[in-house]
C-alpha positions as a Markdown table, in Angstrom:
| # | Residue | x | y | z |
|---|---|---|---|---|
| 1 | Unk | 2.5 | 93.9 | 20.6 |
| 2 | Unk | 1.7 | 91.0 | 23.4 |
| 3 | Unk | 0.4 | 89.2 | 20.5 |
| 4 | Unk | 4.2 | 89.2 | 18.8 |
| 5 | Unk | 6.1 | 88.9 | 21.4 |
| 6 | Unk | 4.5 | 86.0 | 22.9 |
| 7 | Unk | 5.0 | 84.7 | 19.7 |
| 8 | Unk | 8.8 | 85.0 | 19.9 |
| 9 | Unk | 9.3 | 83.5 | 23.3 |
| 10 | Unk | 7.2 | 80.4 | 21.7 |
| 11 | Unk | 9.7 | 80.2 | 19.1 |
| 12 | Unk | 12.8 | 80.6 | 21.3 |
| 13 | Unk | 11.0 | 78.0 | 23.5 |
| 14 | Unk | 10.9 | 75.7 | 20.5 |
| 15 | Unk | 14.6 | 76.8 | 19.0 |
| 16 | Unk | 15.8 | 75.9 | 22.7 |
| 17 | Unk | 14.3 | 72.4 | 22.5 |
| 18 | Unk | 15.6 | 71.8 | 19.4 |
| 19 | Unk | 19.4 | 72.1 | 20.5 |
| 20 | Unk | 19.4 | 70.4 | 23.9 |
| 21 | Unk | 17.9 | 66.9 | 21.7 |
| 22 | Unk | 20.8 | 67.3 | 19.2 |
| 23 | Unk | 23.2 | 67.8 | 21.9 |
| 24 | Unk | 21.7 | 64.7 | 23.9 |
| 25 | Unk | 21.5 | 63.1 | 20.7 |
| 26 | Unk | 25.4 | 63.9 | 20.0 |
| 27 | Unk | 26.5 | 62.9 | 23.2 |
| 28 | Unk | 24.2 | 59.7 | 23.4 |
| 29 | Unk | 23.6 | 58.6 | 20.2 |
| 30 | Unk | 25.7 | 59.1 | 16.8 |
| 31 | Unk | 29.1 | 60.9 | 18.4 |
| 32 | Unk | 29.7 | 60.2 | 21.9 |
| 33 | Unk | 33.5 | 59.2 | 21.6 |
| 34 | Unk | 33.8 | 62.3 | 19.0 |
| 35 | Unk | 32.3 | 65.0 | 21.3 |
| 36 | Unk | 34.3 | 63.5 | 24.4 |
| 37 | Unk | 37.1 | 63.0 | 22.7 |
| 38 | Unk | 38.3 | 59.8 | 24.6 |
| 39 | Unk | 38.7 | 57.0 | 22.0 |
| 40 | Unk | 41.4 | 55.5 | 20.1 |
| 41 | Unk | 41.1 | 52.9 | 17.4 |
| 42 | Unk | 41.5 | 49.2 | 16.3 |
| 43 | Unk | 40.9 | 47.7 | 13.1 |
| 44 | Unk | 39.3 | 44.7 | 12.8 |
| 45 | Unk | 40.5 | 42.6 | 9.8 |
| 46 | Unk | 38.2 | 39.9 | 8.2 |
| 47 | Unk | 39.9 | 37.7 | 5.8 |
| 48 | Unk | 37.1 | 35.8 | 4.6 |
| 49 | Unk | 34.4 | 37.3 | 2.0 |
| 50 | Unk | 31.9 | 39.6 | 4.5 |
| 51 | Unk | 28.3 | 41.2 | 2.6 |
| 52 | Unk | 27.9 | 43.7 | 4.5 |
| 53 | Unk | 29.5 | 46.0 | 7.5 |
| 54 | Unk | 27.7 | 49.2 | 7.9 |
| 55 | Unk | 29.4 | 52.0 | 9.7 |
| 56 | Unk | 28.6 | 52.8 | 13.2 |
| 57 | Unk | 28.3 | 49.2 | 14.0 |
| 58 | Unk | 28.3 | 49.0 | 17.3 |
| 59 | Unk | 31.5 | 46.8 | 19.0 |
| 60 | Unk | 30.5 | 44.3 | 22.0 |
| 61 | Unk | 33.1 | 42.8 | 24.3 |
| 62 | Unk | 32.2 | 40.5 | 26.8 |
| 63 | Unk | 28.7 | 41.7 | 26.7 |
| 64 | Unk | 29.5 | 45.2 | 27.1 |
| 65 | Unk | 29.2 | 47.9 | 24.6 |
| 66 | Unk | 33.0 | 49.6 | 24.4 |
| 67 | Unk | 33.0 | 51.0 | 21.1 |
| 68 | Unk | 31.7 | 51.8 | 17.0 |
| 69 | Unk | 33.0 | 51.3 | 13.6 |
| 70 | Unk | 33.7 | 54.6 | 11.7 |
| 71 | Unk | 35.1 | 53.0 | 8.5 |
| 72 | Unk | 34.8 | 50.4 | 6.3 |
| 73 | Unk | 37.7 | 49.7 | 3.6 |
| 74 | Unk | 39.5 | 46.8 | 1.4 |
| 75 | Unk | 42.6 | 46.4 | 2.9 |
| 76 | Unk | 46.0 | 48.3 | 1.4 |
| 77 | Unk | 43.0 | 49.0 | -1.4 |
| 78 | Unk | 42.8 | 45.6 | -2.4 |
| 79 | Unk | 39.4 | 43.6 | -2.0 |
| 80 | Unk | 41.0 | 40.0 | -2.5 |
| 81 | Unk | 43.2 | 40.9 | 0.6 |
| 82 | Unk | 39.8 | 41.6 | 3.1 |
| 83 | Unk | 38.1 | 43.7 | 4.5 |
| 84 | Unk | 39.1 | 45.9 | 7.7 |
| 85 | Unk | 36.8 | 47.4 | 9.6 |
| 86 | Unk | 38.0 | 50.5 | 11.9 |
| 87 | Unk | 36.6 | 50.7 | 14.9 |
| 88 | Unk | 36.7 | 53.8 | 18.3 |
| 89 | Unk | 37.1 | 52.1 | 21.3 |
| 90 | Unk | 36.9 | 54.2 | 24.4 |
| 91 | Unk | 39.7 | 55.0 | 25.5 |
| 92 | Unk | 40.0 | 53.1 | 29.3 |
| 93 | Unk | 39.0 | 50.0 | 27.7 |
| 94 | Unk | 41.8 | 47.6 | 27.2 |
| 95 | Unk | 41.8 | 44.6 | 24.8 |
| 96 | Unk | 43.8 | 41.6 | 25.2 |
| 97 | Unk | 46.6 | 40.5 | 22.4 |
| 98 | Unk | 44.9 | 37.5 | 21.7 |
| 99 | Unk | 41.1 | 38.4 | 21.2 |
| 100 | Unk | 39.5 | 37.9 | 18.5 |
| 101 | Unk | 36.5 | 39.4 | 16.8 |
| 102 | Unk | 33.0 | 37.7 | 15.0 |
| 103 | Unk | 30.9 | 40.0 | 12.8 |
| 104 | Unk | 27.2 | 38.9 | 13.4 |
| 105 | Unk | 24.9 | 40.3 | 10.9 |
| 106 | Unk | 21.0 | 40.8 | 11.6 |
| 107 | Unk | 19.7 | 37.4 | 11.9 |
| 108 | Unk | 16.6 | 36.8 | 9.2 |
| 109 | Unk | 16.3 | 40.1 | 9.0 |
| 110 | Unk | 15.8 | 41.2 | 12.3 |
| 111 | Unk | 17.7 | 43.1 | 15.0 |
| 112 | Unk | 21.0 | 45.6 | 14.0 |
| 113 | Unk | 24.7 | 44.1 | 12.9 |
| 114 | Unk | 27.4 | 44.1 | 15.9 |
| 115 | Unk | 31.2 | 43.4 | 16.1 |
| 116 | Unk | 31.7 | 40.9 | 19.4 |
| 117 | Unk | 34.8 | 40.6 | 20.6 |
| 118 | Unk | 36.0 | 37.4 | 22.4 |
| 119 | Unk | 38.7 | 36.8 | 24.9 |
| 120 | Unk | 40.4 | 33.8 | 25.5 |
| 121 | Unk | 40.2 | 32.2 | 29.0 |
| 122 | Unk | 44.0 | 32.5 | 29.1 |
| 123 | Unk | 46.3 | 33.7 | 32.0 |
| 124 | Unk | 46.8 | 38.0 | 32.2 |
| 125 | Unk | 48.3 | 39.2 | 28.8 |
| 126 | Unk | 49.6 | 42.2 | 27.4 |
| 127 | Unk | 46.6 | 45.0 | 26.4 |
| 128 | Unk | 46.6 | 46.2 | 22.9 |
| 129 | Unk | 48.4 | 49.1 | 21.9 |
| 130 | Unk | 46.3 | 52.2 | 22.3 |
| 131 | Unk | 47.9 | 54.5 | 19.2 |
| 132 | Unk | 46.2 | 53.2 | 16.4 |
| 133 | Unk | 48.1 | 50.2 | 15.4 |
| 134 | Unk | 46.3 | 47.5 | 16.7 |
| 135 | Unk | 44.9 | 44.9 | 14.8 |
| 136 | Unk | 42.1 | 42.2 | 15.8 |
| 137 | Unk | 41.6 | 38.9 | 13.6 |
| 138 | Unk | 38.1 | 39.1 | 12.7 |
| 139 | Unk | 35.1 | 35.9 | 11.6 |
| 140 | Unk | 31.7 | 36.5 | 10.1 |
| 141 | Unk | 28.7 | 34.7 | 12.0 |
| 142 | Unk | 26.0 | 33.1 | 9.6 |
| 143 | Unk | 22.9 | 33.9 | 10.4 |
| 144 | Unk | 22.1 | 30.2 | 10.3 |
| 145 | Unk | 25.5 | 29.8 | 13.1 |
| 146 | Unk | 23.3 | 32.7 | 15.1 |
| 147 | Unk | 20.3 | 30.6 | 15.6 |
| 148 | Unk | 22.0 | 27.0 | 15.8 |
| 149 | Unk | 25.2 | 26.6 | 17.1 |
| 150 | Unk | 27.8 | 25.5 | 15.7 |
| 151 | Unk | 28.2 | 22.3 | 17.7 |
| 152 | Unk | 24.6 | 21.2 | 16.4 |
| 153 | Unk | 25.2 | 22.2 | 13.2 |
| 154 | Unk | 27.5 | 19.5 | 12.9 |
| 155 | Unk | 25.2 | 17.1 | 15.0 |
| 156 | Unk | 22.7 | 17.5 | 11.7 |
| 157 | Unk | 24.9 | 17.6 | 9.0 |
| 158 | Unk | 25.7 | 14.3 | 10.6 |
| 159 | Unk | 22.4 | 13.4 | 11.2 |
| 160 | Unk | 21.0 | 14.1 | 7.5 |
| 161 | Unk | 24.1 | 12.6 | 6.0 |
| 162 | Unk | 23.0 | 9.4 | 7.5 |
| 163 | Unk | 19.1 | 9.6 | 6.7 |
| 164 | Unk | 20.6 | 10.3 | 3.1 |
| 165 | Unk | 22.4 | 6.8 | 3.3 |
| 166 | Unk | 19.3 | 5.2 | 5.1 |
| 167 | Unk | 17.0 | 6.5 | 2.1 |
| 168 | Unk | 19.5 | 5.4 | -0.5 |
| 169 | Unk | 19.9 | 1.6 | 1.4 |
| 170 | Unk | 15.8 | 1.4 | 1.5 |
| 171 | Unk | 15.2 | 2.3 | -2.0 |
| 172 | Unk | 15.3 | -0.8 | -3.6 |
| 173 | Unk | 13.9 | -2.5 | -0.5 |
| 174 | Unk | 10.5 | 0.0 | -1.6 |
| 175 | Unk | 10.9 | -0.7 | -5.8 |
| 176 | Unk | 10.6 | -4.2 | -4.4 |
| 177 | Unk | 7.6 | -3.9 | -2.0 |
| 178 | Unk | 5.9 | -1.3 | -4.6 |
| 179 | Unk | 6.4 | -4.6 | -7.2 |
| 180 | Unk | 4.8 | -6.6 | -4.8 |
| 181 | Unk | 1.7 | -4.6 | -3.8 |
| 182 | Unk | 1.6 | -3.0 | -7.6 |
| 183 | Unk | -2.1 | -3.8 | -9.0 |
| 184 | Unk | -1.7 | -6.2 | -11.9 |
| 185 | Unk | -4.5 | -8.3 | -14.1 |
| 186 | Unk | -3.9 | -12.5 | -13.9 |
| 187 | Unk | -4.4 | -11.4 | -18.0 |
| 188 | Unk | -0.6 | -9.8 | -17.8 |
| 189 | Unk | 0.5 | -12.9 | -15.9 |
| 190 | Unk | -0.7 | -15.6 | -17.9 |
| 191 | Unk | 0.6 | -13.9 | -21.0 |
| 192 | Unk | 3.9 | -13.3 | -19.2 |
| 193 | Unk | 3.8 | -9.6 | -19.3 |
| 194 | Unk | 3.8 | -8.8 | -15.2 |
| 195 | Unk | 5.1 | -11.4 | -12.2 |
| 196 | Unk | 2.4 | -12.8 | -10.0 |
| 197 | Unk | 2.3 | -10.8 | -6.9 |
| 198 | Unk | -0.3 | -10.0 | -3.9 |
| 199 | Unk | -2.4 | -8.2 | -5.9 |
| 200 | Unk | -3.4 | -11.7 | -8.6 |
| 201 | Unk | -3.3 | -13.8 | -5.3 |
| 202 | Unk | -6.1 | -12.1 | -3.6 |
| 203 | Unk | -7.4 | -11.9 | -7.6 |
| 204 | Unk | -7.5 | -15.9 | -7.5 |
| 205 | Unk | -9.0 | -16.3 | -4.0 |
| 206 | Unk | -11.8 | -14.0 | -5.0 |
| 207 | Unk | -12.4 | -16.1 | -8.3 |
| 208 | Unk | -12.3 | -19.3 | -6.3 |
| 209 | Unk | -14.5 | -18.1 | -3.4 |
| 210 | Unk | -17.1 | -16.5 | -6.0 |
| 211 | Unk | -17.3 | -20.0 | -7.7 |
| 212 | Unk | -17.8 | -22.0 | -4.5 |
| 213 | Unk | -20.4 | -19.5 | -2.9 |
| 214 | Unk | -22.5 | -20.1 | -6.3 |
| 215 | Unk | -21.9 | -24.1 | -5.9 |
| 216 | Unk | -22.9 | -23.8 | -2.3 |
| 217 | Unk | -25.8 | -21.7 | -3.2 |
| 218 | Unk | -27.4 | -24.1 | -5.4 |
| 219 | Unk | -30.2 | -25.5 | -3.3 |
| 220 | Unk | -30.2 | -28.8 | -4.8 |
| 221 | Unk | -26.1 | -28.5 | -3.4 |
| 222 | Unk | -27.9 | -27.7 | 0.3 |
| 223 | Unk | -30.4 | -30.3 | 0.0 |
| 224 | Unk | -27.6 | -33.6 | -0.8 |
| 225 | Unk | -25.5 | -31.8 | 2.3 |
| 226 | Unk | -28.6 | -32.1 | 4.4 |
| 227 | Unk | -29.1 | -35.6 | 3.0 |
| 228 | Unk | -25.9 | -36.6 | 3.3 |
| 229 | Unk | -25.4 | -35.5 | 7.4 |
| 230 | Unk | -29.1 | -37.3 | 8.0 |
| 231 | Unk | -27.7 | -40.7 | 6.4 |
| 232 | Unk | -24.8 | -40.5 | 8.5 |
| 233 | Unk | -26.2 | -40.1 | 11.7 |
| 234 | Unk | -28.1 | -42.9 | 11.0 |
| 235 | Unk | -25.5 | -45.2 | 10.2 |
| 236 | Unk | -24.2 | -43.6 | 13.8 |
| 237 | Unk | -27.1 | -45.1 | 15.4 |
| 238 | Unk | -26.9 | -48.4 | 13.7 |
| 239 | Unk | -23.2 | -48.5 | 14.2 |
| 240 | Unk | -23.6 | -47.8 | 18.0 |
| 241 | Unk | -26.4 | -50.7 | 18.1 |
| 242 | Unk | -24.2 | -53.0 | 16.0 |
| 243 | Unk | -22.0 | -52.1 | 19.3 |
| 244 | Unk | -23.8 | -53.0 | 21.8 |
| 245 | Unk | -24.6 | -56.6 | 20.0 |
| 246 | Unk | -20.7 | -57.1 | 20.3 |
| 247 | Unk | -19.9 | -55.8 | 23.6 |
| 248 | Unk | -22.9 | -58.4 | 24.8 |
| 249 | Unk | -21.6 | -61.2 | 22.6 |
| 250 | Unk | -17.8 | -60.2 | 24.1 |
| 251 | Unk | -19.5 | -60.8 | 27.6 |
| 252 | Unk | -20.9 | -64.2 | 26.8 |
| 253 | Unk | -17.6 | -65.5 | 25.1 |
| 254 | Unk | -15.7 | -64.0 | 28.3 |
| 255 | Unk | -18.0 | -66.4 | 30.5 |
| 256 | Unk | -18.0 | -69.4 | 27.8 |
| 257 | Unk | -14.0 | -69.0 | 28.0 |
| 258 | Unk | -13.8 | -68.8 | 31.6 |
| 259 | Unk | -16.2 | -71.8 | 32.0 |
| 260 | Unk | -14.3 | -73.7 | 29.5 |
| 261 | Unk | -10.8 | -74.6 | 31.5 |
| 262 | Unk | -11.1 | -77.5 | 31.5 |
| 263 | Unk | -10.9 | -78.2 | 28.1 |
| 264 | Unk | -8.0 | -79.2 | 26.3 |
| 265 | Unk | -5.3 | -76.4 | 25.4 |
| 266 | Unk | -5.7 | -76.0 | 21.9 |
| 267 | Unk | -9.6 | -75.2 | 22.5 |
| 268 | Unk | -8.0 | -72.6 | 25.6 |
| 269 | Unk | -5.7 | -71.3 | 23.1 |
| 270 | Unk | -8.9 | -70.9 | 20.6 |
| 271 | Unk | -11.3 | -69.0 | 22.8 |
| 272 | Unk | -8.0 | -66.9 | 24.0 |
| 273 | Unk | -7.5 | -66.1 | 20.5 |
| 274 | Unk | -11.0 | -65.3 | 20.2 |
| 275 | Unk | -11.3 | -63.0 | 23.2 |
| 276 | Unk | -8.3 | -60.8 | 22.1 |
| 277 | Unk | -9.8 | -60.6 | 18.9 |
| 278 | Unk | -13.2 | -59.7 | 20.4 |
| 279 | Unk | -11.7 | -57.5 | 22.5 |
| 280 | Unk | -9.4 | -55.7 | 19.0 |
| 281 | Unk | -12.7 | -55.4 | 16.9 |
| 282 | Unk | -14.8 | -54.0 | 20.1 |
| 283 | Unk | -11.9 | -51.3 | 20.9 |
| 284 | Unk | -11.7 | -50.5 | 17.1 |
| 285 | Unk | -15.2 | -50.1 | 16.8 |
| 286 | Unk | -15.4 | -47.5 | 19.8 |
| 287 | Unk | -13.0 | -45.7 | 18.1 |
| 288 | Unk | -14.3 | -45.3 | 15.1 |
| 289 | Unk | -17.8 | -44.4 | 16.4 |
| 290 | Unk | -16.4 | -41.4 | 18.7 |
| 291 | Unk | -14.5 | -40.5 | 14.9 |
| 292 | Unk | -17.7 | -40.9 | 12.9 |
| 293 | Unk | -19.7 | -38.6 | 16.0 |
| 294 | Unk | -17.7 | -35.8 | 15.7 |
| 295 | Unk | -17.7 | -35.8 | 11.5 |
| 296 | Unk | -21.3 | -35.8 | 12.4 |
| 297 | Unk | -21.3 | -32.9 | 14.5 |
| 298 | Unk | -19.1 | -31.2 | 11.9 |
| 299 | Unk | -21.1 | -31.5 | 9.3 |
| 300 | Unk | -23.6 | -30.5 | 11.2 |
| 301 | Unk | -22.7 | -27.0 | 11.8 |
| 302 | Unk | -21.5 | -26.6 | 8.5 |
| 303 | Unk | -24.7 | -27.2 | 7.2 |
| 304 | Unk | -26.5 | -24.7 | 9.8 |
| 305 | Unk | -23.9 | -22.9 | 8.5 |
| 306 | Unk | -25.1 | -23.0 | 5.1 |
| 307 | Unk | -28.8 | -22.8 | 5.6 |
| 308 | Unk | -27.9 | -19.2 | 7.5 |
| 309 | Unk | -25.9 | -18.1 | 4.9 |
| 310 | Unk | -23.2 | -17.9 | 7.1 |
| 311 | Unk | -19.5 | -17.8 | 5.3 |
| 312 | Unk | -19.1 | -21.4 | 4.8 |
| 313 | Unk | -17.1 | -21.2 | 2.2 |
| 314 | Unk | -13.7 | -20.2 | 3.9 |
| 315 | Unk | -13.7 | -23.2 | 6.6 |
| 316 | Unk | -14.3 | -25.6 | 3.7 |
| 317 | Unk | -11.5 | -24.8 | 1.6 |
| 318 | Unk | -9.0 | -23.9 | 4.4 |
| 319 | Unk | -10.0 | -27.2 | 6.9 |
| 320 | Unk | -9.6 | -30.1 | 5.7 |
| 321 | Unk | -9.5 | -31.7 | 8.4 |
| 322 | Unk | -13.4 | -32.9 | 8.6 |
| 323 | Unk | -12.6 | -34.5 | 5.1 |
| 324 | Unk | -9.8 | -36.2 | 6.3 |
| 325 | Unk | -11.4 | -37.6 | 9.4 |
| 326 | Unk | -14.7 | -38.5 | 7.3 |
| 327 | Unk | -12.5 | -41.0 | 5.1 |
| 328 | Unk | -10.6 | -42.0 | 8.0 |
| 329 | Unk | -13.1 | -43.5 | 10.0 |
| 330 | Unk | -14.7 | -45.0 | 6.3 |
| 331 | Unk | -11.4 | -46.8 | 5.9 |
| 332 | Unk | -11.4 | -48.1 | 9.5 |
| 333 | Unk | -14.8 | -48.8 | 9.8 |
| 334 | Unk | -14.5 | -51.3 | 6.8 |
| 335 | Unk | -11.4 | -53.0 | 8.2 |
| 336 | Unk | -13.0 | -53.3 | 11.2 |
| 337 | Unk | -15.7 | -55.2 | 9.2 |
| 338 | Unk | -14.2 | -57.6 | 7.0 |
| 339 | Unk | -12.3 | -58.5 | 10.3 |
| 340 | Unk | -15.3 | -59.4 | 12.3 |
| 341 | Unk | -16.6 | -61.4 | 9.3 |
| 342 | Unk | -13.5 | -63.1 | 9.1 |
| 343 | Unk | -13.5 | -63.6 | 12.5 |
| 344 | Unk | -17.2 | -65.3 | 12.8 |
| 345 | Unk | -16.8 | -67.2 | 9.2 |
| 346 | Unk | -13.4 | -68.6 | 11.6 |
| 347 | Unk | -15.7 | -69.5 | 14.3 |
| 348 | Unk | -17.8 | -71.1 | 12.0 |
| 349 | Unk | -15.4 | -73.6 | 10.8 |
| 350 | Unk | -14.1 | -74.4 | 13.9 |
| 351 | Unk | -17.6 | -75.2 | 15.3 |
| 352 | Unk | -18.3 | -72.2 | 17.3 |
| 353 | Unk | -22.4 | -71.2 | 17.0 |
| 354 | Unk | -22.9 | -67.7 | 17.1 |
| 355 | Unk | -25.8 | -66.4 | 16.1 |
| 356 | Unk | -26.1 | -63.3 | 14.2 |
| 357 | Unk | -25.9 | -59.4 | 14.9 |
| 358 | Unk | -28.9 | -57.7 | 13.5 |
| 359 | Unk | -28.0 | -54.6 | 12.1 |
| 360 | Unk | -30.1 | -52.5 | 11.6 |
C-alpha cells in the first residue's frame, strides 16, 4: 500500500513537470503571440524568386525581435506574382510606412533564416495599419551579400574584371616569352623548322667554349703561349736597352746643338730638325714600351691562368682588348723603326757620325 502510493505521487510529480515545460514552452517558445493573444499581422511581399521561407521565421526590426511568420503563400495563388510571407507582429510595435523588409537565409548552412526589417532614416511617418492590411516590400539577402557586403562585392567584380583584361593583354606577351625560352635543337634551325632563340644561343656558346677549352688544353697550345710571353719580354728588355742608347745619344746631340751656335743657319736649322726628331722617336718609343709592358703582363696572367686551369677561355673570347693592344704597339713599334733608320741613314748623308746602337 506505501509501495503504490508512493508510486502515484512519483507519477503526478512527473505528469506535473510535464505541463508547466509545455506551458513555458507555449508561452516562450512556438506560441507566445497566440497564447497572449496580442498580435496583429503584416505581410511581407517578395517579388523576386525566394528558395525557401520556413514558417515561424522569426521577424527582426532594428535589432529587436518583434514578431514570426505563420504563413507562407503565392500571392492571389499565383507563383509568377511572388511570394508573401504573413507575419504576427506584437501588437504595441509600430512599423513605419516606408520600411522595408530583406529575407536572410542561413548563411553556408549555418545559423536559422530571419525577416529584418529596415527603417529609413527619414523624418516621423505614419505607423502601419494594425488590422491586417499592411503590406511591407520585401528583398532576399544572398548568402554570399551576408558575408561580403554589397559595396565590396562591387569593389571585386571590378577588381576581377580588370585582372581578366590584364591576363587577356599579357597573353601574347607570355606565347612570345615561352617562344623565346622554348628548348629548340640548332638541327630545327638550320633546317628552318624552329626560330633561333635563347635556348640555340646558349647551344652555340657551349659548342664554341667546348672547342676552345680542348685547343687550350692541348699542351703543345700551352707550351707556344709560354713561348710566346718569354720572347716578348725579352724583346721588352732589349727594347728598353735600345732606349736608353737613344735617350744618351738625344743628350749628346742636345749638347753638340747647343755648342754649335755659331754655325751657319742651315746647320742650326739641321741639328733643330734633328733634335725634334730625336725627341718624336724617343717619346714614341716610351710609349710603346709602357704598351708592350702591359701586353706582357697580360699575357702573363693569362697564361698562369692556363697552367691552373683556371677559365681562360671566357676572357679570351669576350676581351679583345690584349689583341688589339698586342698589334698596336707592333705597328708602332715598326714605324718608330723605319723612322729612326731614316733618320740616321739622313744623318749620314749629311755628314753627321753617329755611331751605332747595339741592340741586343
Amino acid at each position: 500500500m506505501k509501495e503504490r502510493r508512493r508510486n502515484i505521487l512519483i507519477g503526478l510529480f512527473v505528469l506535473g513537470g510535464i505541463v508547466c515545460l509545455t506551458v513555458l514552452i507555449l508561452l516562450f517558445g512556438a506560441f507566445p503571440n497566440v497564447i497572449s493573444g496580442r498580435a496583429y499581422k503584416v505581410t511581407v511581399y517578395f517579388a523576386g524568386p525566394v528558395e525557401y521561407v520556413p514558417v515561424e521565421t522569426d521577424v527582426f526590426m532594428m535589432g529587436k525581435r518583434i514578431g514570426r511568420t505563420v504563413g507562407i503563400d503565392w500571392r492571389s495563388g499565383d507563383p509568377s506574382l511572388g511570394v508573401e510571407a504573413v507575419a504576427e507582429v506584437e501588437q504595441d510595435i509600430r512599423i513605419p510606412v516606408n520600411a522595408v523588409a530583406e529575407f536572410k537565409g542561413a548563411a553556408l548552412g549555418f545559423g536559422r533564416p530571419s525577416i529584418s526589417i529596415l527603417v529609413p532614416q527619414a523624418p516621423e511617418t505614419a505607423p502601419l495599419p494594425t488590422d491586417g492590411s499592411a503590406v511591407i516590400p520585401g528583398k532576399v539577402v544572398g548568402a554570399f551579400e551576408q558575408i561580403i557586403p554589397k559595396e565590396m562585392g562591387v569593389t571585386l567584380q571590378q577588381a576581377t574584371a580588370r585582372i581578366g583584361e590584364l591576363a587577356q593583354t599579357l597573353t601574347p606577351a607570355a606565347r612570345d616569352l615561352h617562344d623565346l625560352l622554348k628548348p629548340t635543337s640548332l638541327t630545327e634551325v638550320g633546317a628552318d623548322q624552329a626560330m633561333a632563340n635563347v635556348s640555340t644561343v646558349v647551344q652555340r656558346m657551349d659548342r664554341v667554349l667546348a672547342n676552345v677549352n680542348d685547343v687550350i688544353g692541348e699542351p703543345a697550345v700551352k707550351q707556344n703561349l709560354i713561348a710566346t710571353v718569354e720572347n716578348m719580354r725579352s724583346a721588352s728588355e732589349q727594347l728598353q736597352t735600345a732606349l736608353v742608347d737613344i735617350q744618351a745619344f738625344a743628350a749628346a746631340a742636345r749638347d753638340v746643338a747647343d755648342g754649335a751656335r755659331d754655325l751657319p743657319e742651315e746647320v742650326q736649322a739641321l741639328l733643330a730638325d734633328t733634335r725634334a726628331r730625336i725627341d718624336r722617336v724617343a717619346r714614341n718609343i716610351t710609349t710603346n714600351t709602357d704598351n708592350l709592358d702591359k701586353v706582357l703582363v697580360g699575357l702573363d696572367q693569362v697564361v698562369q691562368k692556363v697552367n691552373r686551369g683556371e677559365g681562360t677561355l671566357g676572357s679570351l673570347l669576350t676581351d679583345n682588348s690584349l689583341y688589339e693592344a698586342l698589334l698596336l704597339t707592333i705597328r708602332r713599334l715598326g714605324a718608330t723603326i723605319q723612322d729612326l733608320q731614316a733618320l740616321i741613314k739622313a744623318w749620314e748623308e749629311e755628314g753627321v757620325k753617329i755611331e751605332r746602337l747595339n741592340l741586343r
